[in-house]
C-alpha positions in Angstrom: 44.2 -21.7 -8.3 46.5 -21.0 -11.3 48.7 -18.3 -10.8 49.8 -17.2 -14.1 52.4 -14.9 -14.1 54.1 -13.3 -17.7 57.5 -12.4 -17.2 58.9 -11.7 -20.8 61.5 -9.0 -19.5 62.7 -9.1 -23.4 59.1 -7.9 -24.5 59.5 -4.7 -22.2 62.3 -3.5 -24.2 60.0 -3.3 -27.7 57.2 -2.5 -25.8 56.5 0.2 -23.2 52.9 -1.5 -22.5 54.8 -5.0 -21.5 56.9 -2.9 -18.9 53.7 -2.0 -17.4 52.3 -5.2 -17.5 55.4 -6.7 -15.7 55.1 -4.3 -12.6 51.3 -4.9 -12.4 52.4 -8.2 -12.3 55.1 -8.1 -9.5 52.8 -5.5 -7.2 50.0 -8.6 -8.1 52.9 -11.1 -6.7 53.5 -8.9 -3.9 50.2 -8.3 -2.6 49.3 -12.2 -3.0 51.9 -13.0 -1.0 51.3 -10.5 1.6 47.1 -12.1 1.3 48.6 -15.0 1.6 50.6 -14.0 5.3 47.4 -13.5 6.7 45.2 -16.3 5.4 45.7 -19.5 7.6 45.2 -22.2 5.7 46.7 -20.4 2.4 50.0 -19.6 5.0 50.2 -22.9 6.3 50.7 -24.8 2.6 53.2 -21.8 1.2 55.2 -22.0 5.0 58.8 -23.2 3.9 60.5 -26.2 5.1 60.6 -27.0 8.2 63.8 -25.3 10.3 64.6 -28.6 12.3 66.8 -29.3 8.8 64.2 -32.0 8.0 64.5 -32.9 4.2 61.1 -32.9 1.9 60.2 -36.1 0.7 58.2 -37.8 -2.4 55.6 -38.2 0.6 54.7 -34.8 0.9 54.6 -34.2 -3.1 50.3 -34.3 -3.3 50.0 -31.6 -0.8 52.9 -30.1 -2.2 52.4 -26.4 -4.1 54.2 -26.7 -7.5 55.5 -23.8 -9.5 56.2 -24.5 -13.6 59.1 -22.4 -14.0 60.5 -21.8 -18.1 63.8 -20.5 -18.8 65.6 -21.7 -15.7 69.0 -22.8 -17.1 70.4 -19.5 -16.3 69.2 -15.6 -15.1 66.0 -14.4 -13.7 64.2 -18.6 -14.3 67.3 -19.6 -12.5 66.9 -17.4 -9.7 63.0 -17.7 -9.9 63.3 -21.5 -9.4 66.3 -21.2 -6.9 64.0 -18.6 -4.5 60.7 -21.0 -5.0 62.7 -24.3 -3.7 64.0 -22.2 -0.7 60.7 -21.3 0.0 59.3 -25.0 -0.1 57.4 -24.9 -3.2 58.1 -27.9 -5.8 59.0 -26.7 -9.0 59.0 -28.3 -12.5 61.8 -26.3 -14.1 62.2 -26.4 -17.9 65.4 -26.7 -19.5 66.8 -26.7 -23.0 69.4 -29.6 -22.3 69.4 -31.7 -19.6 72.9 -30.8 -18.1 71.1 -27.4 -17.7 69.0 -28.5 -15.1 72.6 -29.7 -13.2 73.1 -25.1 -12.4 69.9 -25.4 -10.4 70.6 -28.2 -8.5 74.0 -26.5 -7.4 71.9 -23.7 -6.9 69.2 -25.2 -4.4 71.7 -27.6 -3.2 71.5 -30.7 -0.8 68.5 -33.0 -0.8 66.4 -30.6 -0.7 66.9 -30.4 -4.9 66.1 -34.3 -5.5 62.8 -34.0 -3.7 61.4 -30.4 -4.8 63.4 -29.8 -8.1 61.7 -32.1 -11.7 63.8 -30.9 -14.7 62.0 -30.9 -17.7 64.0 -30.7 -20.5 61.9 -29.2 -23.6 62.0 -26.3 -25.9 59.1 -23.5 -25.7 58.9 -23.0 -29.4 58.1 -26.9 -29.7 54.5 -27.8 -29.6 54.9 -31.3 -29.1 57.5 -30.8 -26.3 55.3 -28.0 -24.4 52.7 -30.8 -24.7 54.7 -33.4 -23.3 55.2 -31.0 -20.4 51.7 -30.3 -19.8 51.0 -34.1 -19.3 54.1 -34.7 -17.0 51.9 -32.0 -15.0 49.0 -33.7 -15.2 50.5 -36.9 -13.6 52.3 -34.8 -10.8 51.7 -32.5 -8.0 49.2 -29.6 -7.8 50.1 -27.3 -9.4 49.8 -23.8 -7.9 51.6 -21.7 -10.3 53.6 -20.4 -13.5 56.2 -18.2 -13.8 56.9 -17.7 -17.8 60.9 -16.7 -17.8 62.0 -18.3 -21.1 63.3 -15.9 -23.5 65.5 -14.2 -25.8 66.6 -10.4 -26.6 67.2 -9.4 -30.2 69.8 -6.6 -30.1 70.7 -4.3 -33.4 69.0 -1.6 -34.7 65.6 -2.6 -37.2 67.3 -2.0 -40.1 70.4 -3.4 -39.5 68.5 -7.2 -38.3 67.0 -9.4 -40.4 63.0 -10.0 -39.9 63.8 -13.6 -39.1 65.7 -12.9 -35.8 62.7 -10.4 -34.9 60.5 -13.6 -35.8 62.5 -15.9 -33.6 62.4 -13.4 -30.6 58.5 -13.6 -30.6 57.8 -17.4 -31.1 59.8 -17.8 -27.9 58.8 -14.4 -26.0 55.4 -14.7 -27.2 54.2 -17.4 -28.6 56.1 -19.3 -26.1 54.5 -18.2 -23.2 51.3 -19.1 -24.8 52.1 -22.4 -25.3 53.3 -22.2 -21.3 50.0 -21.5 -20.5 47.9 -24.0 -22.6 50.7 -27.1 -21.0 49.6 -25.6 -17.3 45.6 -25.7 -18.0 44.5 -28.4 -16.3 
């Protein structure tokens, strides 16, 4: 199951019809997670780490949900990735530079962040890099979901910012995501 969640938190601001979207989204989060309580099998593969302190391993990576998270060198991907790890997923967290990925492995912390935590250092407005991405998925865990937080936030009033930085925010809040998406497909 690919759980595709949009989470453009930019796009809300331009458009009333993306807030909406991003509530229906978290209540859909919410009440999959609450499913997901009562459903054995489903609870048993989302349980977190054990609480005997045991650390995750490479050995339990196939059974292993993974999350793709974008936009985690900082804010809402950051703390996105941060919560998923604590709950045991794995997560494949995309970064712009590769130092980026060092604030969420302070973040996670411990051991815990060599096993569960693969940077992925790529650029969402890169074709060839999102594609690169979607065959490092390909070749690792299952993966169970996506949580699209890269973005950017034009601020100024229409007349006052050029076109081009309206462009800019929409190949990464937009046409971004899609990208995302197509790199998750299996």
């Amino acid at each position: 199951m690919l759980l595709s969640i949009v989470s453009t938190a930019a796009s809300a601001v331009l458009y009333p019809a993306a807030a909406a979207c991003l509530l229906a989204a978290i209540w859909a989060i919410t009440l999959a997670l609450a499913e997901a309580r009562t459903a054995p099998g489903l609870a048993a593969r989302l349980a977190p780490p054990p609480a005997d302190g045991a650390t995750p391993s490479a050995d339990d990576t196939p059974s292993r949900p993974w999350v793709l998270v974008t936009g985690t060198s900082s804010g809402i991907g950051l703390a996105t990735a941060a919560e998923l790890v604590t709950r045991g997923f794995g997560v494949y967290a995309t970064v712009r530079r590769a130092d980026d990925g060092d604030a969420l492995r302070a973040a996670v912390g411990g051991p815990a962040s060599e096993a569960l935590v693969r940077t992925v250092v790529c650029d969402v407005t890169r074709e060839e890099e999102m594609a690169a991405v979607g065959e490092q998925l390909a070749q690792g865990g299952r993966l169970w979901g996506l949580v699209a937080c890269a973005g950017v936030s034009v601020t100024g009033t229409v007349e006052e910012t050029p076109a081009a930085a309206w462009a800019a925010q929409l190949e990464v809040n937009v046409v971004g995501t899609v990208r995302t998406i197509h790199a998750a497909l299996p």
